[in-house]
Every structure is written in structure tokens, then in C-alpha cells.
C-alpha positions, 0 to 999 in steps of 0.5 A, a space after each residue: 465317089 464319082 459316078 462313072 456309067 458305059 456310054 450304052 446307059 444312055 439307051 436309058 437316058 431317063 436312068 442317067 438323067 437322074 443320077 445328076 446333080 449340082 457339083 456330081 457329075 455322071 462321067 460315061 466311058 467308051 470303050 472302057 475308056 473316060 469319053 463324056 462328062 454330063 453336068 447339071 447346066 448350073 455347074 456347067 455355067 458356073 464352070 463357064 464363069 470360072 473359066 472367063 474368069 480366070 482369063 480376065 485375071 490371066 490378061 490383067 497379070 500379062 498387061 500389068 507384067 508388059 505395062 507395069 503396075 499401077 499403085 493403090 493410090 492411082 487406082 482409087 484416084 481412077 475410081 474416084 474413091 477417096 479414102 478421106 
């Protein structure tokens, strides 16, 4: 169940600080309203690698589309991996 506190909780940081954990993010609303997402900094930098990730596949996607694909073969002859 996600853990969703008013924005004001945080007169009490102390109190917020410790309801976070690795993979349960404490959402703070404003307003009634969902405003802010505090993270433990290992899930914010596994998100952050995921992220640059997922972009390095999208360029790899949209290069092989504009420039065609390369087979197997090639790749491992570039790589000097022989498959004798």
C-alpha cells in the first residue's frame, strides 16, 4: 500500500525520513493533490540507470531502423569473438 502523507508532515521531517525504504516511496500530496515523491537515493539511482538505459536501447532501435541491422556474425567478427 503506498504511503501517501500531506506535504505539512514534513514540519516533522524526522517522521517522513523514517517511513522510507529501498523500492517504498512516501508520496506527499498538496493540497489534496499528489506533489512530490521522496526516495531512498538507492532507488532514485537505480531509476536514474534504468532511465539511461532504456535511452541507450531507444538510440540503438532508431540507429538500427535509420541504418539497418547488422547480423550475428558481424557483430562478433567486430568483437573478435569467435564461435570456433
Amino acid at each position: 500500500m503506498p504511503n501517501i502523507k500531506p506535504v505539512s508532515d514534513l514540519r516533522n521531517y524526522n517522521e517522513v525520513l523514517k517511513d522510507i525504504s529501498v523500492g517504498e516511496p512516501v508520496f506527499l500530496t498538496k493540497n489534496g493533490r499528489g506533489r512530490y515523491a521522496i526516495v531512498d537515493i538507492a532507488e532514485y539511482e537505480k531509476t536514474r540507470a534504468v532511465i539511461k538505459l532504456m535511452s541507450e536501447l531507444a538510440k540503438g532501435e532508431r540507429s538500427g531502423s535509420e541504418n539497418g541491422w547488422i547480423g550475428i556474425e558481424d557483430v562478433e567478427k567486430e568483437l573478435g569473438i569467435s564461435n570456433d
